[in-house]
N, C-alpha and C positions, 0 to 999 in steps of 0.2 A: 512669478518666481518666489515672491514672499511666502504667498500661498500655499506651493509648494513644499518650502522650507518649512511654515509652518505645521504642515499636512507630517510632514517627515518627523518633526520635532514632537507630535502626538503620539506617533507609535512609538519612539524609541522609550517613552516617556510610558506608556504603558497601558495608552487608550485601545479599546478593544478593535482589532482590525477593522469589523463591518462600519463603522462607526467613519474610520478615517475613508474605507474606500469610498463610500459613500456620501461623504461632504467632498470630496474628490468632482465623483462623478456628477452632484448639484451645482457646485462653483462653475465645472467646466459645461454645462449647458446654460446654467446662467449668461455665463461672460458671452456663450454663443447664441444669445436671445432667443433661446429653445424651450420652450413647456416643459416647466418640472413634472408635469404627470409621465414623462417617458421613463422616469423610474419606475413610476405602479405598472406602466405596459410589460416593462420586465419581468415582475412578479407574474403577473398574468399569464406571460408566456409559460412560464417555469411550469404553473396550475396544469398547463394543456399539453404538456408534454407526458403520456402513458409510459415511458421509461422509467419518470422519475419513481412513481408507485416503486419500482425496486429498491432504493436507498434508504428508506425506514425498516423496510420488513426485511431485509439482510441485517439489516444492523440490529433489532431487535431480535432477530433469531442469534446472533454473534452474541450480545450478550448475554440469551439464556444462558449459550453454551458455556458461556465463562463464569456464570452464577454456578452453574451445578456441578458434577464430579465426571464432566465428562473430559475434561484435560486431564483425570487424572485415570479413566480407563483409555483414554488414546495413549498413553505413555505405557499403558501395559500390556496392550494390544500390540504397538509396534513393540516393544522388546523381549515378549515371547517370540513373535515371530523374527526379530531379527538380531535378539540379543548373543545370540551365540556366532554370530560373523566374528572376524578378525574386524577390529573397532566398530564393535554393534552396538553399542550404548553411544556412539557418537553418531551414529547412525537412526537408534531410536529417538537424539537432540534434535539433530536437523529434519527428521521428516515430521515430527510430529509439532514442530515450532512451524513450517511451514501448512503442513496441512490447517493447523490451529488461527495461523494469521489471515490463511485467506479466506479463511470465514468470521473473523470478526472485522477484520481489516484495521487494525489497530497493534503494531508494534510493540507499543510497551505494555497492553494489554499479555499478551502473549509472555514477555519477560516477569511479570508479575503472577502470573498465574500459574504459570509450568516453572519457573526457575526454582520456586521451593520443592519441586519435585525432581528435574533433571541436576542441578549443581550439585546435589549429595549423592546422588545414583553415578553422576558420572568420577565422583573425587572416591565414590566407595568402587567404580569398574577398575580405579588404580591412575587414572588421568592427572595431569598435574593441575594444578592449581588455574595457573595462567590460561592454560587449553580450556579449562570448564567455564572458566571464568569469561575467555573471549568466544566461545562459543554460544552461550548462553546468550550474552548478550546482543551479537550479531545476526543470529540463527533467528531474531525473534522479527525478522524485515525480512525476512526470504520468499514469504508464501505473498506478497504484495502485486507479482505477477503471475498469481496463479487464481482463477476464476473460483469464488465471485467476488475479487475483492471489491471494496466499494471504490479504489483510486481509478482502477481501470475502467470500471463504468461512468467514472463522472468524468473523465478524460474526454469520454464519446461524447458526454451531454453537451461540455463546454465544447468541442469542435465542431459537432454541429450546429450550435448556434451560430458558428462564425459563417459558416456555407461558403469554405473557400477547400480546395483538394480534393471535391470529390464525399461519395459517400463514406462517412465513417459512424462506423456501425457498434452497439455492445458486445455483439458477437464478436465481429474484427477484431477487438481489443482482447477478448476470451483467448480465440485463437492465437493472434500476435504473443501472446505472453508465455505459451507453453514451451517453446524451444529454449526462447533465452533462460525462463524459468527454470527449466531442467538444467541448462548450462551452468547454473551458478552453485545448483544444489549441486551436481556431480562432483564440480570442484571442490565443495567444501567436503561433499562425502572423502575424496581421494585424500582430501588433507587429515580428514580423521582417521583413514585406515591407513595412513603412514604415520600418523602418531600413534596408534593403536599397536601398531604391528606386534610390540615386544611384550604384551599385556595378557594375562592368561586369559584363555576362553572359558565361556559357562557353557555347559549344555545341553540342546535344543530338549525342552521336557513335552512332550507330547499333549500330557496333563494339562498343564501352566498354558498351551496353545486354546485347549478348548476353552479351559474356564475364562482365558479373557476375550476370545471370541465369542462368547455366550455373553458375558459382561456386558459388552461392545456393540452386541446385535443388533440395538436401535440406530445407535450413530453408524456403523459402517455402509449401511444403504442410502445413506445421506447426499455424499458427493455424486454415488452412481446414480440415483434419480435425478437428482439438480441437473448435472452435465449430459444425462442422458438425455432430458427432457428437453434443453434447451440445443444441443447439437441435430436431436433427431429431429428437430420442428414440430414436436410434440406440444413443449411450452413455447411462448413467448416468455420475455426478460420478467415481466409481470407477473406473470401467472408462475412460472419457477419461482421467483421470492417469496408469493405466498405460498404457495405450498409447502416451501422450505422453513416460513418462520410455523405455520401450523402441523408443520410435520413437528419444532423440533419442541415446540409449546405441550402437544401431546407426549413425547419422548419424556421431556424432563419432570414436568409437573404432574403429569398424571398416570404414565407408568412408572416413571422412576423416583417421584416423588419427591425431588430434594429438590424443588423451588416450593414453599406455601403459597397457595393461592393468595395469601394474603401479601406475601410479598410481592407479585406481579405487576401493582402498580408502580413502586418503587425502580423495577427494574423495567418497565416501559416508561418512567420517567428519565431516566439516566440516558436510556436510550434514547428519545426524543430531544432529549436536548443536544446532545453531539449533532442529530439530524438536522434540529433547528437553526444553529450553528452553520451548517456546510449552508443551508437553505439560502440563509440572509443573504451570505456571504456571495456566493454561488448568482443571488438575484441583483442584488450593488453589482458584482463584479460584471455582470453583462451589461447594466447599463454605462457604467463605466467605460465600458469595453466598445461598445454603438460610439461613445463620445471621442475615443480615442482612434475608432475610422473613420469617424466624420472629420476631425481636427488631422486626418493623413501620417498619424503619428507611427504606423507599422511600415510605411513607404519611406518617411523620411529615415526612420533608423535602418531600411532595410541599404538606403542611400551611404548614409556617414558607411555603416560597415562594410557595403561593396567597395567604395575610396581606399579600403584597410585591407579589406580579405577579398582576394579571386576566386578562391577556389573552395567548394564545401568541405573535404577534409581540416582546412585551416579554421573553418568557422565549424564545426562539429568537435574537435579541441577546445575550441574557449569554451564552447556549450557545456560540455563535461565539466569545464574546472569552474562554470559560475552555476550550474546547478549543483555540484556537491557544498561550495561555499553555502546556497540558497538551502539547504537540504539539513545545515545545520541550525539554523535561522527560524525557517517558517517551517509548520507542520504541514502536511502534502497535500491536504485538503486546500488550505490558504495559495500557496503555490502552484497549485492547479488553476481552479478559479483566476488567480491573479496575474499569472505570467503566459499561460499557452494563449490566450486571445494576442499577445508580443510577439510570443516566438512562432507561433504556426504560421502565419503570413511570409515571415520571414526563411523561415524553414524552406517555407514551399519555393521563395524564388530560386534559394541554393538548389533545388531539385531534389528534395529530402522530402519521401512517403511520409504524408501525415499519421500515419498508424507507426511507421518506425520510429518517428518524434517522439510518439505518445510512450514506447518502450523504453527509447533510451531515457526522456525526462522520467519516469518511473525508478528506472534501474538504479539512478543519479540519487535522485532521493532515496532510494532503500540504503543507500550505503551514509548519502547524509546525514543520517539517523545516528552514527556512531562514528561520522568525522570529527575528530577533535580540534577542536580544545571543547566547543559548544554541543555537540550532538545531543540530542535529545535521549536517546536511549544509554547513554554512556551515564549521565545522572541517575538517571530511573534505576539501573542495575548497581551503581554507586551506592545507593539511597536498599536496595530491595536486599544487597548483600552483606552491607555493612564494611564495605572497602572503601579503602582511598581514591580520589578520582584520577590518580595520577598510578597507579596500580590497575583499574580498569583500561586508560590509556594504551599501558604497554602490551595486557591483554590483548585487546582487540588488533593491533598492530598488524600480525603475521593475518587476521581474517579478512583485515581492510585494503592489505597489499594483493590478496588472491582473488577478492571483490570486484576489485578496480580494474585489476586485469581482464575479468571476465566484460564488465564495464565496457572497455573498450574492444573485444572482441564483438558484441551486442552491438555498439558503433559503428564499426566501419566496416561489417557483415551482413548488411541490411536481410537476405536472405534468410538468415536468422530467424525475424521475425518475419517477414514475407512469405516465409515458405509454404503455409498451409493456410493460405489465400490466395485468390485470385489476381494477386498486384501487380506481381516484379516480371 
């Protein structure tokens, strides 16, 4: 208990998480007169798993993409071709913040990079303040369930290590996330073209169509190779990421120019170390996770809470309200790692698809991200706009309310996500 507390008392205090789970996970095989080397077996595992080769080389293809000026011909690409809709400039927000996030898979990445391009495009389409402002900043968590992000494939690493529900696969989580993903864009797209409605239209210039589709040439065949290759059985999860970070290595740097070679180090350092990061984290949190079925700990809590909840509606309610709490808290990578080896066991006795788990805790934390009073992306767009964080607050408000909703449509719709699998 001490230990505990003291363990507790570290994070809040500011010690780096890998750090705590990890003297975690050594104390609790000490106490149970178990070989500290079952840590390095964990690492080991991690080495032998061919999936994981995908989480570096997405990530370092996401940050080319965010070194160079390709957020800034996605943004002109969708609003030639869409900017003349009734609310088309909130429509070039939301698709090009999601397309954007699910290839770096990084939120505030997204708000940082595109916000000094969409908040003046959309305060100049005539949009009020507040609308750019919570859109911008919400818009930039949306593309999180859309393939390749890196949440949804480390979701599959960590539940398969646990080998409890069955196969779950990087693909499964690919697919699972398309419906609800589209769900959530819809809704926010509806909410833009009913704020939009009363707003003059520009329009459609034919011209303005080709030059940014010419612009664009490199990146637009990007998604359609990656998802093609991996849906048709073309690629494995592997072989798609490389090809995707050497696709986009040649795009930026050497036909388009705007990375120096000499800076490529730099930005394969950046990127490595976020990677290295989930790595540790990711390898603690498994052995962690062995010691925490060994010690019966996913059984006993699945215990206390059956005495409380009968029925899985009533426990897929608290699940929503304590992962958006968690959502504000830890970044998703930490939260992944550290919480589904808890919740999946427990999931699975409520009779809850491990792949619809993996969406709903996903969807939870997208919106985490700009729950208040702590969200993380609420700061960042505080910070990147130069607004009050209580002015950000009311912004986001009306996005967080139409979020949540979709949230628990995503919940207690399991089909949703099942549908274009072989599960339900």
């Amino acid at each position: 208990m001490i230990i505990g507390l003291g363990l507790i008392l570290l994070a809040l205090c500011g010690a780096p998480l890998f750090t705590v789970i990890g003297a975690g996970a050594l104390w609790g095989f000490y106490q149970s007169d178990i070989d500290l080397s079952v840590v390095v077996i964990e690492f080991f595992r991690l080495a032998e798993m061919p999936v994981l080769l995908a989480i570096p080389l997405f990530t370092f293809a996401g940050y080319l993409l965010s070194e160079s000026k390709a957020p800034f011909r996605l943004v002109r690409l969708t609003e030639a071709l869409l900017g003349w809709m009734p609310g088309g400039m909130a429509f070039v927000a939301l698709i090009a913040c999601a397309l954007f996030t699910a290839f770096t898979g990084a939120s505030g990445v997204t708000i940082v990079a595109l916000g000094a391009l969409l908040y003046p495009a959309l305060r100049e389409a005539g949009y009020q303040q507040n609308f750019s402002l919570g859109l911008v900043t919400t818009s930039g968590s949306l593309g999180l369930l859309f393939a390749p992000a890196l949440p949804l494939i480390l979701y599959a690493v960590v539940a398969q290590q646990l080998g409890i529900g069955g196969s779950i696969t990087v693909d499964d989580m690919f697919l699972a996330g398309i419906l609800p993903g589209l769900l959530m864009l819809l809704i926010l797209l509806a909410w833009g073209l009913w704020s939009g409605r009363n707003l003059p239209l520009t329009r459609f210039s034919l011209t303005e169509a080709k030059a940014a589709v010419r612009d664009a040439a490199w990146e637009i065949p990007l998604p359609i190779v990656l998802l093609g290759g991996i849906y048709s059985g073309y690629f494995a999860l592997s072989e798609a990421a490389a090809v995707t970070a050497v696709y986009v290595l040649i795009a930026e740097v050497l036909i388009h120019k705007e990375i120096p070679i000499r800076q490529l180090p730099k930005v394969m350092r950046e990127a490595m170390l976020l990677v290295g990061g989930i790595l540790i984290i990711l390898g603690l949190s498994l052995a962690s996770t062995n010691y925490l079925i060994d010690a019966d700990v996913p059984t006993q809590l699945f215990d206390w809470l059956h005495e409380r909840i009968n029925d899985p509606l009533t426990f897929l309610i608290l699940l929503n309200i304590f992962l958006l709490v968690l959502g504000t808290m830890l970044d998703i990578f930490s939260a992944l790692v550290l919480m589904v080896p808890l919740l999946l066991p427990v999931a699975i006795q409520y009779e809850i698809d491990p792949v619809h788990l993996g969406i709903i805790f996903l969807a939870n934390m997208q919106i985490g991200y700009f729950t208040p009073p702590v969200g993380m992306n609420l700061f960042i767009a505080s910070y990147r706009f130069n607004k009050p964080i209580t002015e950000i607050y009311r912004a986001t408000l009306p996005w967080f309310i139409l979020l949540f909703g979709a949230v628990l449509i995503i919940t207690y719709w399991p089909s949703l996500s099942l549908a274009l699998l072989d599960r339900n």
